[in-house]
N, C-alpha and C positions, 0 to 999 in steps of 0.2 A: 948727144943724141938721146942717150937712155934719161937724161933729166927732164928732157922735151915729151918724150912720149909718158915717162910718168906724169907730169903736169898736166898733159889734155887726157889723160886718164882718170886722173881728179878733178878736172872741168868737169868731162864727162858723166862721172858718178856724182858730183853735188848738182848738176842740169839734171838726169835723172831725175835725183829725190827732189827739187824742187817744182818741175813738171808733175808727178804725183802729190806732191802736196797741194797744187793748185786746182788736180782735178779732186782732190777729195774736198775741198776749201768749197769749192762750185758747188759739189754734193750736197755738200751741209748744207748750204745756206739756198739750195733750192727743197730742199725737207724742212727747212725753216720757215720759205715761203708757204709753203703747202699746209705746216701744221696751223700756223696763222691764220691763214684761210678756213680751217676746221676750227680753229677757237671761236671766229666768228660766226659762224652757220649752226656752231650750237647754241651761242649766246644769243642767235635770236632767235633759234628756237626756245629757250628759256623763256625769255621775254616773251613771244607766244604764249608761249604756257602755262605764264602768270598771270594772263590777263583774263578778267571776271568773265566775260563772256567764254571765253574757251574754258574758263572752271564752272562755271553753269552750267553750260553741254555736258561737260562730262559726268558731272555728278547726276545729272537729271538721265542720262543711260545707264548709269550705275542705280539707279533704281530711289534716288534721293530726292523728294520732294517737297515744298514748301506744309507747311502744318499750320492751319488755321487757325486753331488753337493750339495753347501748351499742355501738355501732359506731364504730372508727376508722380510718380511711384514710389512712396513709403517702404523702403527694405523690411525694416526691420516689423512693420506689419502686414505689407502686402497689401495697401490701400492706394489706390489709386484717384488723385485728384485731380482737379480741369481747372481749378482757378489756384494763382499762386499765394492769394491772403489766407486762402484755408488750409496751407499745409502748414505741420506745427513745427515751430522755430524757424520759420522763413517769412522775413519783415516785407512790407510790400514797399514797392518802388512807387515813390510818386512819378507820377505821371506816365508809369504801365498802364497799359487795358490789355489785357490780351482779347 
């Protein structure tokens, strides 16, 4: 009788941990679901977010604008030029106009 009741006593205790490991098992792999679901929702918000049109809007409220002509600034004299064959040491590209 005492071998009997130990045995469904160790049934017992491994049905236990085996029941909790199943509920933790479920857990995981619904927080698995779930982050999955956020890897996708950011990745296309990225994708949004690289695309020209949505980087044109933003720059263009961030106060960035298209420039008709180029402009360049001489540092070391503080000369500011409008066309790029007249600034010294800068070769012109063929087929620039600005």
């Amino acid at each position: 009788m005492l071998l009997l009741t130990g045995g469904l006593v160790c049934l017992l205790a491994v049905n236990t941990t085996l029941a909790t490991a199943s509920f933790r098992i479920t857990d995981l792999q619904h927080g698995n679901a779930q982050l999955a679901q956020r890897i996708q929702t950011l990745q296309q918000q990225v994708a949004t977010d690289e695309a020209p049109g949505t980087i044109e809007r933003r720059a263009y409220q961030l106060g960035m604008r298209v420039q008709n002509r180029l402009t360049f600034l001489d540092l070391r004299t503080g000369r500011i030029y409008r066309s790029p064959a007249s600034v010294p040491g800068v070769m012109p590209v063929p087929g620039y106009t600005p």
